[in-house]
N, C-alpha and C positions, 0 to 999 in steps of 0.2 A: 548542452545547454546549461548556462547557470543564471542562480535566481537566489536575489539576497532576502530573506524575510524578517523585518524589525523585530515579529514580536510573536506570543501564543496564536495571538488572534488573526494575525498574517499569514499564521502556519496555516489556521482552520477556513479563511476563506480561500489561501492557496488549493487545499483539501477540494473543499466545495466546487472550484474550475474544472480541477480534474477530474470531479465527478462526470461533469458534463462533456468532459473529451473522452473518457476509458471506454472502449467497448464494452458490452455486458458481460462476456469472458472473457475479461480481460486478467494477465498473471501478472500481476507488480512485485517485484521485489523493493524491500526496501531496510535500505543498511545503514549502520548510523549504531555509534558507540552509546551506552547506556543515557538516558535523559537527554535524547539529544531531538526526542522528539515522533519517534515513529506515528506512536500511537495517538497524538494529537495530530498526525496529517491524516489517518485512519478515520479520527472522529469529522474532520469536517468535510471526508468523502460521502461519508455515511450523514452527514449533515445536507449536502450535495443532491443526496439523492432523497431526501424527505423523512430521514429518521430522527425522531425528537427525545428518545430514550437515552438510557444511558450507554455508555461507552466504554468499557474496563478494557485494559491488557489481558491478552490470553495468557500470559505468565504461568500460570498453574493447570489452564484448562487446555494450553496448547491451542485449542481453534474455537474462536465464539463466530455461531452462522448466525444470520441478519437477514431477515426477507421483510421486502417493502415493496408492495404493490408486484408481487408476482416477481420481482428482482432478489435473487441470491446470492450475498455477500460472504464469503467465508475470510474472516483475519485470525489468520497464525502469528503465532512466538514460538520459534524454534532453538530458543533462548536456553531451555531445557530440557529438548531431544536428546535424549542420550545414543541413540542410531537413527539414521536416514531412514532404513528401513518401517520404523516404527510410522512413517506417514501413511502404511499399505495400511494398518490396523485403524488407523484413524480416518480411514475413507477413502481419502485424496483420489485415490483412479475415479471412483465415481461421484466425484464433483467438480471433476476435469468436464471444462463445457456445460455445466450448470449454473455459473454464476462467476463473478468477479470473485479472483482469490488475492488475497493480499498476504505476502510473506515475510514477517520481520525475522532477522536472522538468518536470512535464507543459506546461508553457505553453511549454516547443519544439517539441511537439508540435502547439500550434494551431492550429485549422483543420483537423486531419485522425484528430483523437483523436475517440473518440462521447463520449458523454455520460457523467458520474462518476455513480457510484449517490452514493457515498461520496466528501468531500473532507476530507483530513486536514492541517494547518497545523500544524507542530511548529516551537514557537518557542523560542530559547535563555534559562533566569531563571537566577538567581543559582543557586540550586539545583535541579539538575536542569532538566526542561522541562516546557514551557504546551504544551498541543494545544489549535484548536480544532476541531470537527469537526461537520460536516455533511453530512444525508443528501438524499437527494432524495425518496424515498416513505417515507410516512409510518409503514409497518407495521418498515422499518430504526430509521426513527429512535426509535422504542418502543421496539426490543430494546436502542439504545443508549442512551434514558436510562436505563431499567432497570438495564442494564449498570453504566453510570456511577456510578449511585445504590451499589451494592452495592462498587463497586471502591476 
């Protein structure tokens, strides 16, 4: 599936849809060359779901969690993982099924990430940016061409 978005704010209400489509443990990766936007589709999932605070890249902190009305949000940057491993020390087994994980960078992660429900590819166009986007079961990827279709 692709999907052209004009602008920041196309990213962030893009975001907020798929709030409404991702399962609550749901694992998204999502991949895209520096400034290309990850972390703005992040803010308007988390937007999505009723959080009004702020937003930062995990860049240095690796994983900021986000709980909203009993909903647990964990968004990684594995931007600066220096081993895969290092995701055991940081928790990850047990917030596997606790909440929506979100992964930028995810292939420094390899080998020790589960499986993406969800793979999101935000690539840089002249205007604005390309996503493409891929589900793994089929009852996602329904809700997201529908989505699509309408957006």
């Amino acid at each position: 599936m692709k999907l052209h978005l004009p602008d920041e704010e196309a990213q962030v209400r893009f975001g907020a849809t798929l709030a409404s489509l991702l399962p609550p443990c749901a694992i998204v990766f999502l991949e895209g060359d520096l400034g290309a936007g990850k972390t703005t589709l992040v803010r308007g999932i988390l937007r999505g779901l009723g959080w009004q605070g702020n937003v930062k890249s995990p860049t240095y902190t690796i994983v900021e969690p986000y709980e909203l009305d009993g909903v647990h949000l964990y968004h990684f940057d594995l931007y600066r993982l220096a081993d895969p491993e290092e995701l055991d020390y940081l928790g990850l087994r047990e917030m596997l099924g606790q909440g929506m994980l979100l992964f930028e960078w995810p292939e420094r992660g390899a080998g020790s990430l589960p499986d993406p429900d969800c793979v999101i590819r935000i690539f840089h166009s002249r205007e604005g940016r390309e996503l493409t986007i891929e589900a793994s079961n089929k009852e996602l990827r329904r809700r997201l061409e529908t989505a699509l279709r309408e957006f």
